[in-house]
C-alpha positions in Angstrom: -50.7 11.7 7.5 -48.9 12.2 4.5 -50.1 11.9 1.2 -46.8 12.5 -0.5 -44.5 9.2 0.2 -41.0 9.8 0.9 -38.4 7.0 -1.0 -37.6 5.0 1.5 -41.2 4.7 2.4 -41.9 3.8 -0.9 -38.6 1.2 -0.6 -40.6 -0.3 2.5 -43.6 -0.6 0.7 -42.3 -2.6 -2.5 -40.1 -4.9 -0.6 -43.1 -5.8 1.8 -45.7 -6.5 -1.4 -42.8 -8.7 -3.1 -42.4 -10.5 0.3 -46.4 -10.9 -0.1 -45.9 -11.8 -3.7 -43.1 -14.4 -2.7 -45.6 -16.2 -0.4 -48.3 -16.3 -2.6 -46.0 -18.1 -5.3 -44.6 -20.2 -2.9 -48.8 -21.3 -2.1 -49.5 -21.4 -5.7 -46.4 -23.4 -7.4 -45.7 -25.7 -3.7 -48.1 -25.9 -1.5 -51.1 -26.7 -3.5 -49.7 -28.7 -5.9 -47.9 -30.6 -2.9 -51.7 -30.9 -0.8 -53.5 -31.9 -3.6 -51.4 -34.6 -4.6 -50.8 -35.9 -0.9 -54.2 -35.8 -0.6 -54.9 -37.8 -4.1 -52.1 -40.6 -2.5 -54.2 -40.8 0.5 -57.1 -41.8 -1.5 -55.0 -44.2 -2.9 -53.8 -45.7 0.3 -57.5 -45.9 1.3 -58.6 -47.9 -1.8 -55.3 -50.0 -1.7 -57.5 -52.5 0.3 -59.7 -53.2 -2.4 -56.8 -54.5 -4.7 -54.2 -57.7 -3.9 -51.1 -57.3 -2.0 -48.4 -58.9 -3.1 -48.4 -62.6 -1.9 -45.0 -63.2 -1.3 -45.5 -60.6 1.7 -47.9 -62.8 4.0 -46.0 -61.8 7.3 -47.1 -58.1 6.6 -50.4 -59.0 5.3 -51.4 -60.6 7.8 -50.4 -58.6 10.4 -51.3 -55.6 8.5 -48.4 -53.6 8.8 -44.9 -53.1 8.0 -43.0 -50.9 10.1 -45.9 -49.4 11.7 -49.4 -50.2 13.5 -50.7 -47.2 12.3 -51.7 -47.2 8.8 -51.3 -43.4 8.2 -47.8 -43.5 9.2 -46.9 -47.4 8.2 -48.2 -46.5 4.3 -44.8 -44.3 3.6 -42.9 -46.9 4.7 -42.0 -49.3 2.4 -38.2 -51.4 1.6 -35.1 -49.5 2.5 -37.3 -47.6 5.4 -36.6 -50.3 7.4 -32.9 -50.4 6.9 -32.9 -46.5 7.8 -34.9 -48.0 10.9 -32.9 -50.1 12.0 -29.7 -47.8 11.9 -31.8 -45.2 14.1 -32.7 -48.1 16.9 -29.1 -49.7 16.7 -27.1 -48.1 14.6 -24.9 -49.9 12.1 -24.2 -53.8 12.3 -22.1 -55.1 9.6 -22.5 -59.1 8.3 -19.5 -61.6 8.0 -19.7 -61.4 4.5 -20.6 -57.7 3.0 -21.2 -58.6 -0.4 -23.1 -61.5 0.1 -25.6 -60.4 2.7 -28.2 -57.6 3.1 -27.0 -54.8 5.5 -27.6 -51.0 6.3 -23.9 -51.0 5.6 -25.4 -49.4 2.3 -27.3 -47.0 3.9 -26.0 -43.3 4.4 -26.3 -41.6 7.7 -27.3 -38.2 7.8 -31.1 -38.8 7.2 -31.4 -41.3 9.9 -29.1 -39.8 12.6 -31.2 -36.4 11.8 -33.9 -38.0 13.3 -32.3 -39.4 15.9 -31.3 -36.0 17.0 -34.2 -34.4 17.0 -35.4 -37.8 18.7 -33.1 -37.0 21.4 -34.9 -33.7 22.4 -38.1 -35.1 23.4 -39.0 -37.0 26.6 -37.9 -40.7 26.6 -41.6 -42.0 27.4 -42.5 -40.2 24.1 -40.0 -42.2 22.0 -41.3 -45.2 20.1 -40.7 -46.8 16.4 -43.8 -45.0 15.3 -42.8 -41.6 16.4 -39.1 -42.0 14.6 -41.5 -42.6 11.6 -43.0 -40.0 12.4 -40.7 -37.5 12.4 -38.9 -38.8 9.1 -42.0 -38.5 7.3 -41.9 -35.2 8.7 -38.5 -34.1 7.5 -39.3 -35.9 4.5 -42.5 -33.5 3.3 -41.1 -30.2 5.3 -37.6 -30.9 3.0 -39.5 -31.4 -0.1 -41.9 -28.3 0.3 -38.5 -26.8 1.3 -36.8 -28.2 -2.2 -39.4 -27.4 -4.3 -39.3 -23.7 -3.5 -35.8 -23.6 -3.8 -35.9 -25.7 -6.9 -38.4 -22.7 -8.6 -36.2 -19.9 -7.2 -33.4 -21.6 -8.6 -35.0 -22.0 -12.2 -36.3 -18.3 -12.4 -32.7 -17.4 -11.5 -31.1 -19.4 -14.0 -33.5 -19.2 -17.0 -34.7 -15.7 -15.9 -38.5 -17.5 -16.9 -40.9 -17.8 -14.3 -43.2 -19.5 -16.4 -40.5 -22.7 -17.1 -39.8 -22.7 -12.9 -43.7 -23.1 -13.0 -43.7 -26.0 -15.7 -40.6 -27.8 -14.2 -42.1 -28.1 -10.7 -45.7 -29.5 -12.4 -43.3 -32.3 -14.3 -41.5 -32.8 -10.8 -44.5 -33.7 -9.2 -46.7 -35.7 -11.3 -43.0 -37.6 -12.5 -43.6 -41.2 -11.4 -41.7 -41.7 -8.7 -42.5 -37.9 -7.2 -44.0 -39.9 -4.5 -40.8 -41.2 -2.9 -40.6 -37.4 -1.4 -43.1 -38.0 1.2 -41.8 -41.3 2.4 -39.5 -42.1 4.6 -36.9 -41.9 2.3 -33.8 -40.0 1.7 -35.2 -38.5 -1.7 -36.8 -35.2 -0.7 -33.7 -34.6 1.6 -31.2 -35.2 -0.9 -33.6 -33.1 -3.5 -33.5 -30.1 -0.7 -29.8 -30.0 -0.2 -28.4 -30.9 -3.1 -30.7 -27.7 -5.0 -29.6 -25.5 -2.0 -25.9 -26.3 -2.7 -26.2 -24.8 -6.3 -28.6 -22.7 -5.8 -25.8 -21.2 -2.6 -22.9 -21.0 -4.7 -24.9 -19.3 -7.5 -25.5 -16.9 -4.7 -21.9 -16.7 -3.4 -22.7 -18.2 -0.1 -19.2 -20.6 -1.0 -19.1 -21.7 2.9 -22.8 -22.5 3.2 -22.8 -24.0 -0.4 -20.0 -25.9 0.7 -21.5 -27.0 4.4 -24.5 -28.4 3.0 -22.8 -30.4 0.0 -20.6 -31.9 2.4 -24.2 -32.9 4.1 -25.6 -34.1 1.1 -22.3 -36.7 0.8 -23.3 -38.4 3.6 -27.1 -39.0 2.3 -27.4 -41.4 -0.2 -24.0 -42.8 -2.2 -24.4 -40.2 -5.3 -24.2 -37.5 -3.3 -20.5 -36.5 -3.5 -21.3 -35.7 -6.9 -22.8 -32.6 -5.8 -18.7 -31.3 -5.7 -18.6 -31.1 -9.5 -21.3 -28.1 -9.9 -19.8 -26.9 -6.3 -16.2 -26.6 -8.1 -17.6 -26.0 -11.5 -19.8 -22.4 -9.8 -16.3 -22.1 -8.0 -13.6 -21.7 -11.3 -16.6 -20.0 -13.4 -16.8 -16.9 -10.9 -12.9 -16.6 -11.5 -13.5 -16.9 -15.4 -11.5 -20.2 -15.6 -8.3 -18.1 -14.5 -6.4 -20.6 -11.7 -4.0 -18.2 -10.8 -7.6 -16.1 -8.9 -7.6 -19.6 -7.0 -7.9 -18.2 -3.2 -7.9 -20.0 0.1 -11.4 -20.2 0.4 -11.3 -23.1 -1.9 -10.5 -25.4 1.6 -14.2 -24.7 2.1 -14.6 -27.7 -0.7 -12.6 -30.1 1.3 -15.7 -30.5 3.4 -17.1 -32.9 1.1 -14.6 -35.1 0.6 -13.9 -35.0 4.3 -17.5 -36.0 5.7 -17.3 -38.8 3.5 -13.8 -40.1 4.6 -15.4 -39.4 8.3 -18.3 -42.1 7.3 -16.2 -44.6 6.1 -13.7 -44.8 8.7 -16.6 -44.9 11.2 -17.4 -48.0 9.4 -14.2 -49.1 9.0 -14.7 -50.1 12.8 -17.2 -52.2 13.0 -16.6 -54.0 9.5 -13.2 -53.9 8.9 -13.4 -52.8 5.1 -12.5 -49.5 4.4 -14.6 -49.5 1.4 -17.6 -50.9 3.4 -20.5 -49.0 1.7 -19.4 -49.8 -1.3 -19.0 -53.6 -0.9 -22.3 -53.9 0.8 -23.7 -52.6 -2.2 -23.2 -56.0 -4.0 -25.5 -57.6 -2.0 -27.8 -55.9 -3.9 -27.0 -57.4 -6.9 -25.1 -54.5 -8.2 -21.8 -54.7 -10.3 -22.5 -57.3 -12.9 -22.8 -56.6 -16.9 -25.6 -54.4 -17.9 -26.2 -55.8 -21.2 -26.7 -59.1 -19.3 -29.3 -57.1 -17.0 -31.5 -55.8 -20.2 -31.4 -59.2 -21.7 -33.2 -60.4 -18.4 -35.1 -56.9 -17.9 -37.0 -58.1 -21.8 -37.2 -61.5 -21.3 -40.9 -61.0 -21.0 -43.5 -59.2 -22.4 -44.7 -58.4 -19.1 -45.1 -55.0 -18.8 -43.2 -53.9 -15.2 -41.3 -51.8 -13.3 -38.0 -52.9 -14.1 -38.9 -52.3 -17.8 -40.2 -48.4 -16.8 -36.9 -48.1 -14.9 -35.3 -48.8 -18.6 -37.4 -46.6 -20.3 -37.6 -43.6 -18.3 -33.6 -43.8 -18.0 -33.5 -43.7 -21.4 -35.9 -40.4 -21.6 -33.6 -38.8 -19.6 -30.8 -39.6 -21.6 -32.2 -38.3 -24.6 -33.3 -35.2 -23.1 -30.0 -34.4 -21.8 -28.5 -35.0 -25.1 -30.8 -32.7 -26.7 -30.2 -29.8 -24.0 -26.8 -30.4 -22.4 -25.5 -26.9 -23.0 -29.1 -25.1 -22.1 -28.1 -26.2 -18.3 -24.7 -25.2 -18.3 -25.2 -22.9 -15.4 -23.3 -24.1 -12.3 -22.4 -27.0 -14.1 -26.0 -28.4 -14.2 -25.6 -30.3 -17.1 -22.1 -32.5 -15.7 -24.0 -33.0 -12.2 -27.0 -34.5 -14.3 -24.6 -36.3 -16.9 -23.1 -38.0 -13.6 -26.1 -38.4 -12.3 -27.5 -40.5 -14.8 -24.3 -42.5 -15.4 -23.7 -43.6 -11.7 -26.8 -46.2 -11.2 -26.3 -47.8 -14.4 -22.4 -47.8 -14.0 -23.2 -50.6 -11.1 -24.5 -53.1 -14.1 -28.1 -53.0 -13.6 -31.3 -50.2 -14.3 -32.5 -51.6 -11.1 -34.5 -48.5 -9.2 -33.5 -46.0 -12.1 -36.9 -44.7 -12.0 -36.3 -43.7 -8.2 -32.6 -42.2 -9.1 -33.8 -40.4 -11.7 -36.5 -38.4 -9.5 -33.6 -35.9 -7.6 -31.8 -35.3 -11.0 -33.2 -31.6 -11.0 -31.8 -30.4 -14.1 -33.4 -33.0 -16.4 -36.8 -31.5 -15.6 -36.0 -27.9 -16.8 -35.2 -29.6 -20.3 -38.5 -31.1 -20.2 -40.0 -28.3 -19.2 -38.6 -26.7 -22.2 -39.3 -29.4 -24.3 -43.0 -29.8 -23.4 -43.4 -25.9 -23.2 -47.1 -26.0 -23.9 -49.8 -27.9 -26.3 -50.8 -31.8 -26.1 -47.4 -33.4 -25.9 -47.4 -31.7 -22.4 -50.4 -32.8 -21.0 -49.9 -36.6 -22.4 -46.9 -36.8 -20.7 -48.1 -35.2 -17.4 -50.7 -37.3 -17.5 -49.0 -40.2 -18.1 -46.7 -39.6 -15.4 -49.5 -39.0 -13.1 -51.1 -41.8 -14.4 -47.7 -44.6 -13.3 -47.1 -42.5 -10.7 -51.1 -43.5 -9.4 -50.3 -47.1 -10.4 -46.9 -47.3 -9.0 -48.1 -46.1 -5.1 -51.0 -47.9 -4.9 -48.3 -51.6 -5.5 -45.9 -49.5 -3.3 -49.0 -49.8 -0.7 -49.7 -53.1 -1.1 -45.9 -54.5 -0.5 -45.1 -54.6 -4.3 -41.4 -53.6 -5.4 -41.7 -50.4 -7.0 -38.4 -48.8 -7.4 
């Protein structure tokens, strides 16, 4: 054996040690943090019996379940889960009146039709209502462990500090609606792609970058906002110059194109071509905001609606204060966009929720609350709501 090693052996040996590295990061900053706090909500969901449901729910307290018969499973799903439900079992169905009735009109496909596909592959006597919850929750907590990882590579890349990628994960998890990624949600899907898309083109992987934010279009309704870092990484890497413009820039078309796909597939069944967006006002968006916050603080009651206002506001402030430290692949429009679209339907109703996926708002606080007792009062007051706010999601109160 030689005891003299040769470069490339010595190549072989440093790229296997920072593959071990990678995986012990990827334990440290995800994986525990992402057990311990599952395993915390559990508790919670456990202890939820001790503590009043919400009494304008009898159907579901008496028969002691929502969506599911088994608790594990049925505690994740909550609200919207059943409208993603009901487009897996029967796909869309669209109301005489869009705007005036409740539909899964509003609901994006990709999320349930994923697991409708990966339905499809196993045997039909396997197939029930509780194993397509199942498998969401799944994709939910595989695409958040997924996101996460990405969302700390993506940091270390940008800010070339491995200790802020640390501090913006912690501020991601404990935020109060962090919870949301393990249900069967779109959240931690949307988180997942829409991180991978900037983190891609960053990268210079245009078409992939550009395949998975046409993917993230058809998720939830903001997610065709992911084309303004997609075109902002594009023009950068060309220095601003339009006449380096190549053909490659059809890639982008993607996005636009899976959305237009959606809504003429819709177009079928309701006759609107601007379905989704009508069935939104069921939902009580599109009115005046000012008229919204005047209702919101009609009480003194402290609430959810009231934390929606507040943590909105947060994130407002902290992008005003940093809006040029995330200028990298146009972070800091994406977030500015991001914040602006719920509230530019009239109402702050589920902001907290919303707010959860904007990724680049958490690297400012993570700058912000770099070390000291402003950051562990706010991580544990996040913690704290976030406790509160799954243990009333649990017991059939509205939460965001």
């Amino acid at each position: 054996m030689p005891l003299v090693f040769s470069l490339k052996d010595r190549w072989a040996f440093l790229k296997e040690n920072a593959r071990l590295f990678r995986v012990a990061t990827f334990f440290e900053v995800v994986l525990c943090p992402f057990v311990v706090t599952r395993l915390v909500w559990l508790l919670i969901g456990w202890f939820s019996f001790y503590f009043v449901p919400h009494p304008s729910f009898d159907k579901y307290i008496e028969q002691g379940w929502f969506l599911s018969p088994h608790f594990l499973i049925d505690m994740w799903c909550r609200w919207d889960a059943k409208w993603y439900l009901s487009i897996i079992e029967g796909g869309y169905s669209a109301p005489s009146d869009l705007a005036k009735y409740l539909s899964n009109v509003a609901f994006y496909p990709f999320y349930p039709y994923l697991i409708k596909g990966i339905a499809w592959l196993l045997p039909n006597a396997w197939v029930s209502r509780s194993v397509y919850l199942l498998i969401g929750l799944l994709i939910s907590n595989f695409s958040f462990l997924a996101g996460g990882w990405l969302f700390y590579l993506l940091v270390e890349q940008v800010k070339k500090d491995e200790a802020l990628a640390r501090r913006s994960l912690e501020f991601l998890f404990v935020f109060p609606t962090a919870f949301f990624f393990s249900c069967f949600y779109t959240e931690s899907l949307f988180l997942l792609l829409s991180v991978a898309v900037v983190l891609a083109g960053l990268r210079a992987k245009w078409v992939i970058a550009c395949g998975l934010a046409a993917m993230a279009t058809v998720t939830r309704p903001q997610g065709i906002l992911i084309v303004v870092p997609l075109l902002w990484i594009y023009f950068a890497g060309r220095a601003w110059r339009f006449r380096q413009i190549r053909l490659d820039l059809a890639w982008v078309l993607l996005v636009p194109l899976s959305a237009v796909l959606h809504f003429l597939g819709l177009y079928k069944i309701s006759g609107s071509y601007w379905a989704p967006v009508m069935a939104q006002k069921a939902w009580e968006r599109g009115g005046g905001l000012w008229a919204n916050l005047q209702e919101v603080f009609s009480t003194p009651v402290a609430d959810v609606y009231k934390m929606d206002v507040f943590l909105w506001v947060l994130f407002a402030l902290l992008l005003l204060w940093g809006f040029r430290r995330i200028s990298a692949g146009g972070m800091h429009m994406y977030a500015l966009l991001m914040l602006i679209a719920p509230v530019a339907t009239g109402t702050f109703f589920s902001a907290s929720r919303f707010l959860v996926v904007v990724f680049p708002i958490f690297i400012l606080l993570a700058e912000r609350l770099e070390r000291g007792f402003w950051r562990w009062l706010v991580l544990a007051a996040f913690f704290a709501l976030q406790t509160l706010y799954f243990l009333g999601w649990v017991n059939y109160y509205w939460i965001a």
